[in-house]
Structures are given as C-alpha cells and as structure tokens.
C-alpha positions as CSV (number, residue, x, y, z in Angstrom):
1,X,20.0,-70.2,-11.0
2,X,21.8,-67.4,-12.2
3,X,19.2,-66.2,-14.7
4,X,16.4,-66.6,-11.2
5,X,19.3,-64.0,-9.4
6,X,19.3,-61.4,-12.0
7,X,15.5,-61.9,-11.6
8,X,15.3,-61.3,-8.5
9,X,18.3,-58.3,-8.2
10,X,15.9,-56.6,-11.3
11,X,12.5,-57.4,-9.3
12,X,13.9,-55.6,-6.1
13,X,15.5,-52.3,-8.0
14,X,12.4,-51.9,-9.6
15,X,10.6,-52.2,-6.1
16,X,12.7,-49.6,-4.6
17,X,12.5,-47.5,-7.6
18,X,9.1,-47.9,-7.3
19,X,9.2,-46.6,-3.6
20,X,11.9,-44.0,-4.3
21,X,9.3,-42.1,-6.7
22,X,6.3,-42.6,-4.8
23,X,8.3,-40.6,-2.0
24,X,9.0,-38.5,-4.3
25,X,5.7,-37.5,-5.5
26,X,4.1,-37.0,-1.9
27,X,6.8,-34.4,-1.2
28,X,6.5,-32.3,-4.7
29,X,2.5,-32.8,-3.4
30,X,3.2,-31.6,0.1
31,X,5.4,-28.5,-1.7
32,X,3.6,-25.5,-0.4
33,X,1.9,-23.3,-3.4
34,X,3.6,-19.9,-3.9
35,X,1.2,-17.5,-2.7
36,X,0.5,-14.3,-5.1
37,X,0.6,-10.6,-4.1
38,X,-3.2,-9.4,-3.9
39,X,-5.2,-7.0,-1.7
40,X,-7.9,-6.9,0.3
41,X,-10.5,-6.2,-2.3
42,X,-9.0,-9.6,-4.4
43,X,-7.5,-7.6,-6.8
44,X,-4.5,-8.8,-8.8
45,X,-1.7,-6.7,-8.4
46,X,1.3,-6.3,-10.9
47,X,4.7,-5.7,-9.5
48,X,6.0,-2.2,-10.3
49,X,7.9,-1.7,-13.6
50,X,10.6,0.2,-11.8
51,X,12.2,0.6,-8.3
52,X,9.5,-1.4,-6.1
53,X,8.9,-1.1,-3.1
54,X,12.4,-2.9,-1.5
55,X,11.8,-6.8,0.1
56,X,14.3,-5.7,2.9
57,X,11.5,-4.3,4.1
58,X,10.9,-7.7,6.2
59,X,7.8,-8.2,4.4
60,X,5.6,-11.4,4.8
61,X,2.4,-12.7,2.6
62,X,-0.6,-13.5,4.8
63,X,-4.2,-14.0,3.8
64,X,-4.5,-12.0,0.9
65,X,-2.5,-9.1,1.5
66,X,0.8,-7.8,1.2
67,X,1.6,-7.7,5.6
68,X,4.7,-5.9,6.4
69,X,5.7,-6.4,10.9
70,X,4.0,-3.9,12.9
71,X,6.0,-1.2,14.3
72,X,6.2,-1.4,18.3
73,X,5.6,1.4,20.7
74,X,2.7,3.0,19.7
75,X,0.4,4.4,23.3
76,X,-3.1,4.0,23.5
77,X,-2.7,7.7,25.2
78,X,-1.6,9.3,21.9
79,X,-4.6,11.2,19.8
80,X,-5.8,9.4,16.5
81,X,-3.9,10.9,13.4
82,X,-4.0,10.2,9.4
83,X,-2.0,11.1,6.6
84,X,-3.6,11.4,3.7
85,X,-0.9,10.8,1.2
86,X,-1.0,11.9,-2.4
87,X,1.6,9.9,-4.5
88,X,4.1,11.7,-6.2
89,X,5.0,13.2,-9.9
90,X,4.3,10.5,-12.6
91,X,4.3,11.0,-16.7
92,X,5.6,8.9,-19.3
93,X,5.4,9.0,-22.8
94,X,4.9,5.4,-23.3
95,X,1.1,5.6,-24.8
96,X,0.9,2.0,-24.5
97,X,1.5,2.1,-20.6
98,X,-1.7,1.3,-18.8
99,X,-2.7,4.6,-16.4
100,X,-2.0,1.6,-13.0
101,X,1.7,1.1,-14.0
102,X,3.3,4.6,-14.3
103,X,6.1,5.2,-13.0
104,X,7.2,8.2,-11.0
105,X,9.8,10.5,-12.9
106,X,13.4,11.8,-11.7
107,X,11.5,14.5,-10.0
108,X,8.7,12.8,-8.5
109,X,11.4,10.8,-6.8
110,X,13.2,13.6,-5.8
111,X,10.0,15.1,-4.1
112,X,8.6,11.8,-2.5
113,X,12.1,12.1,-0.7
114,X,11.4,15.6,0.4
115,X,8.1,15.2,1.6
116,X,9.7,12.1,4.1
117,X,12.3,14.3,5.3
118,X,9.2,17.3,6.0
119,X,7.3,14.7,7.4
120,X,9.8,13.2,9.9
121,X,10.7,17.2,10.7
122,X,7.0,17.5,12.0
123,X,7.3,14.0,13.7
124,X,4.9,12.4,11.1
125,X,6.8,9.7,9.6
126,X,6.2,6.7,11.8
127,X,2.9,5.6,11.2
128,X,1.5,2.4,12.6
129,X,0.2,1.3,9.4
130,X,0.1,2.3,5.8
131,X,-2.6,1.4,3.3
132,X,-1.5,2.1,0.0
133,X,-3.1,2.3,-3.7
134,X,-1.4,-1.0,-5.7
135,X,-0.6,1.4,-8.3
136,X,2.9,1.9,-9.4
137,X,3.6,5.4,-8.6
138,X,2.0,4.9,-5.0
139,X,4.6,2.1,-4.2
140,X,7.3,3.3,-5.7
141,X,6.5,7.0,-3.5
142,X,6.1,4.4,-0.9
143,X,9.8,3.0,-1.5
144,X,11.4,6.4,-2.1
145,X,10.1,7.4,1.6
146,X,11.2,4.2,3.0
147,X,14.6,5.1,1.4
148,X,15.1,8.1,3.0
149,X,13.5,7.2,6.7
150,X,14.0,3.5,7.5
151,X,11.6,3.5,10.3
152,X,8.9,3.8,8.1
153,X,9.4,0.3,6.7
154,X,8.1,-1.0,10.3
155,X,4.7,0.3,9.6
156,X,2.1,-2.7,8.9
157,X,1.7,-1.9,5.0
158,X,-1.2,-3.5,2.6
159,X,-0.8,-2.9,-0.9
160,X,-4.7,-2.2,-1.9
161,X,-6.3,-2.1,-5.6
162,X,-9.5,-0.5,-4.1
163,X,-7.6,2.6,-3.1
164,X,-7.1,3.1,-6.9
165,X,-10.5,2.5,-7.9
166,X,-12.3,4.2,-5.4
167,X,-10.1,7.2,-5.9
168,X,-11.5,8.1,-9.3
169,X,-15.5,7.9,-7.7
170,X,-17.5,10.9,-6.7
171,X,-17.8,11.3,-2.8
172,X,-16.8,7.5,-2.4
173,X,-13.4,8.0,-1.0
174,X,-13.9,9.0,2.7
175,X,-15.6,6.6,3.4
176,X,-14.1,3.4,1.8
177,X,-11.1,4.6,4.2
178,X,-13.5,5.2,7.1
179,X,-14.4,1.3,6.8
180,X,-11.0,0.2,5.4
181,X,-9.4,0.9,8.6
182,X,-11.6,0.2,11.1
183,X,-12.6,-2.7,9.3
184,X,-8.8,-4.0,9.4
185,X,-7.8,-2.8,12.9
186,X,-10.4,-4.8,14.2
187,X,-10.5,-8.1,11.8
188,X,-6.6,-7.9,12.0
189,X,-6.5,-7.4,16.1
190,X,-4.1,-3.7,15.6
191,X,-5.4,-2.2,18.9
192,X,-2.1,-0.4,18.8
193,X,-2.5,1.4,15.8
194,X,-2.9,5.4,16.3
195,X,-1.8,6.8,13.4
196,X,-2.5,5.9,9.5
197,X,-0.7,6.7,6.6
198,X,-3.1,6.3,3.6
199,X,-1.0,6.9,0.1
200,X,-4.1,7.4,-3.2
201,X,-4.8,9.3,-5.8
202,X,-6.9,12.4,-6.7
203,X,-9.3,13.4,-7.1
204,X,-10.8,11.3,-3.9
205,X,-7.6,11.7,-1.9
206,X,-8.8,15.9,-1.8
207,X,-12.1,14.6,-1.4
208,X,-11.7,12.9,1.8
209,X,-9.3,15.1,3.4
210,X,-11.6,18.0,2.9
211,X,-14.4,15.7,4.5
212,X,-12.2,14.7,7.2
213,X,-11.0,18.0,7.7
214,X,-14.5,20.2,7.5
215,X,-12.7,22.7,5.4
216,X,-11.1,22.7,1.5
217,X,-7.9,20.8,1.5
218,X,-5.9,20.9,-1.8
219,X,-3.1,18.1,-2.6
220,X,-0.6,18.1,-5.6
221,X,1.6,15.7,-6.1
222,X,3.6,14.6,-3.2
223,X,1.5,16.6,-0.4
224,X,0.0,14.8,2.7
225,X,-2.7,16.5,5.1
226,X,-2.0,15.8,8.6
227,X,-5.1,15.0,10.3
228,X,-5.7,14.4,14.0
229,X,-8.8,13.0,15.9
230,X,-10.5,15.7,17.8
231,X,-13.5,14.7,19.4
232,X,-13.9,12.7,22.7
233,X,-14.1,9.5,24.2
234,X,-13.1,7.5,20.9
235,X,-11.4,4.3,21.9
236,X,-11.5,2.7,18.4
237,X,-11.3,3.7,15.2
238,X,-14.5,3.0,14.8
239,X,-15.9,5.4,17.5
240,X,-13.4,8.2,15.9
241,X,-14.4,7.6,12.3
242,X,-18.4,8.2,13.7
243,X,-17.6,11.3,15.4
244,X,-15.9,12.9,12.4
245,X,-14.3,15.3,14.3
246,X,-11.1,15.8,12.7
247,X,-8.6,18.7,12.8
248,X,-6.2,19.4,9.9
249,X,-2.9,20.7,11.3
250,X,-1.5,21.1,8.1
251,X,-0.3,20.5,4.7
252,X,3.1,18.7,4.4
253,X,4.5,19.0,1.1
254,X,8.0,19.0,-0.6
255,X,9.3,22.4,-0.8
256,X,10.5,21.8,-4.5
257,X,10.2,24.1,-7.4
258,X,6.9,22.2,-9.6
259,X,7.5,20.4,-12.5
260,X,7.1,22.5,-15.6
261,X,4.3,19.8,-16.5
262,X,2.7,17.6,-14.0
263,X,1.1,14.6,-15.7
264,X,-2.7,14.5,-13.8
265,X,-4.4,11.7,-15.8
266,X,-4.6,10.2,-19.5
267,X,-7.4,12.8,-20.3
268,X,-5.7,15.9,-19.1
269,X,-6.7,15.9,-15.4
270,X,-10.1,17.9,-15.5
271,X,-11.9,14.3,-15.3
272,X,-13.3,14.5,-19.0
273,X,-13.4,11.5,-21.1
274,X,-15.4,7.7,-21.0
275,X,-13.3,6.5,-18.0
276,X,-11.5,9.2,-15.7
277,X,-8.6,8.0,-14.2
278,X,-7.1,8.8,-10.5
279,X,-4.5,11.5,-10.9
C-alpha cells in the first residue's frame, strides 16, 4: 500500500510538472519578437557609435520604421515649407570606420547646436516631421538639435537608409524626397503635416535644393535652405511637389568660424574614386 502511495504522489507531480512546462512554453511562444530598427527602404540600420539620438524622445517602433509622436498644432492655413538639412562636421581618423558610421567631431557638435538655435530664431525649428539619412553623423546632428530645442523631439521622425544612398546619385535626390513625402503623408494619414525637415548628405542635398529652389543653393556642413511652397491651390503634398514652385527664403547656417579641415568624403570630396560617398 505504501509503495502504490508513493506511486501515485510521483505519478501526480510528474503530471503537474508536466502541465507547469507546457504553460510554460505557450507563454515564451506567445512572447512578442523584439522588433529591429529599419527604414522604409528595408534597410538595416546600425545604432550610432556615439551620442544617438536620445530614447526620451518618446519614440515607438511601427512597421518598419523608426515612428517618433506627431507634434500637434500644425494649420492646414499655413504655406508648405522644407528644410533641407545638411548634417554637420564629421572626420575621424579611424581608417577602418565605414564612411555610414562617422561620427560628428567636437565642432560639428558645436555647430549642429548653433544652427538649432538660428533655426528656432527664424521660427524654423518645429517641423511636423523629419526624415533623416540612417547615417551616424545625421542622427547624431539630429540629437544635438533635439538637445538644444526640445520641441523638435515631437516631430514624427523616420530614420531612412535611402536618404544615404540616394544622396551620392546624380540628379536622383529631388525627387526620391518628392515621392518620400508624399508617399508617407498619404500611406501614413499626416494631413497635418506642413512643414518637413529632411537631414542628408551632399552632394544630392545641394542638388535638390537648387531644384527645389530654381536657383544655385550651396550647403556646408551644418546649413539648411528654407524652402516654402509658392504656387497655388496645392492641398497635398502631392499637388505642391507637381507644381514645383518653391521659394528659397534663405540659408540658415551656424555662424561658427569653419573647421581648419572639413572632412567631405573618403576620396577627398570632389567625387573621384570607384564608389563616391555622400559628404
């Protein structure tokens, strides 16, 4: 009888052990997968090697993109604008850094800052939405301007690797941004965006804003032409983009004293070599 008992007690703890792991399993299997950081264009993207872009930000993950809350406010009265963006100073002597994950330098820090502060002077800084190359120096220009004018860090921001490819392309830049934006306003439902801060790379980022702009619009470093729509009876960005009738009202830039050497691209910044990088 008592050998049948300690059967029985060893049958039913191996029953509910049983049970206890089979629970187990269903809810490691139910455990939602963490989600990666890509763009738009399915990219991978690396996270920056120094000061990213900061998570207090608010940021979420959706779809495939990096989806920071929309900032609130913006009137469906107000005119169409765009800054186009350049990043800011970048050079390192690490030769075995790839061209994507420079950092920005003490200076180019410095001058990201600046260019926030002349940007919120000329009441600029408060875009509705920021689309901005995956690259390091472009996030962490990004995160230096978020430091310095909080309200920037409501902007809906996407993290995008085709803004760094399509940079280094003859002509191609204007208008991957023409259908980048309209292409997400609409998918994404932003009806309240009206203005558009786009943050690249030369050489396309001086190639679009002198499209954009119908005249010859030079960017260094940590410059950002202010665009605004022009023509009439746009009520999309769609309709504005096929007017093209944009007016530049100016070139926002730093007001620092340049670096003694500004680091354009691995192959000296006159696009020669194999593979020219954006600068």
């Amino acid at each position: 009888e008592k050998m049948a008992l300690v059967s029985t007690r060893c049958t039913s703890e191996m029953a509910q052990a049983s049970t206890i792991g089979f629970r187990l399993e269903r809810s490691l299997s139910r455990a939602p997968a963490r989600v990666g950081s890509r763009d738009t264009s399915s990219a991978r993207l690396r996270a920056p090697a120094r000061r990213p872009v900061p998570r207090s930000l608010g940021g979420e993950k959706r779809g495939n993109a990096v989806r920071i809350s929309a900032s609130a406010g913006a009137s469906e009265s107000s005119p169409f604008r765009m800054i186009v963006l350049r990043h800011s100073d970048s050079c390192t002597q690490d030769a075995d850094l790839r061209d994507h994950d420079r950092p920005l330098t003490s200076w180019g820090r410095t001058a990201a800052a600046k260019l926030c502060s002349e940007l919120v002077a000329k009441g600029w800084a408060e875009p509705d939405l920021v689309l901005c190359s995956a690259s390091t120096r472009s996030r962490e220009t990004l995160g230096e301007m978020v430091r310095t004018h909080a309200p920037l860090g409501k902007a809906e921001t996407h993290f995008m690797g085709s803004l760094y490819a399509f940079a280094a392309m003859d002509g191609l830049t204007a208008d991957h941004l023409r259908e980048t934006v309209a292409g997400l306003v609409e998918r994404d439902g932003l009806g309240h965006v009206r203005t558009v801060m786009v943050i690249g790379h030369n050489k396309g980022w001086e190639e679009a804003a002198t499209d954009f702009a119908g005249q010859t619009v030079k960017l260094r470093v940590a410059n950002a032409a202010l665009l605004e729509f022009a023509g009439e009876g746009a009520g999309t960005w769609a309709e504005a983009f096929d007017q093209n009738a944009w007016r530049l009202t100016g070139v926002a830039k730093h007001g620092l004293r340049e670096p003694e050497k500004e680091c354009e691209t691995e192959f000296g910044g006159d696009g020669d070599g194999p593979m020219p990088m954006p600068a």
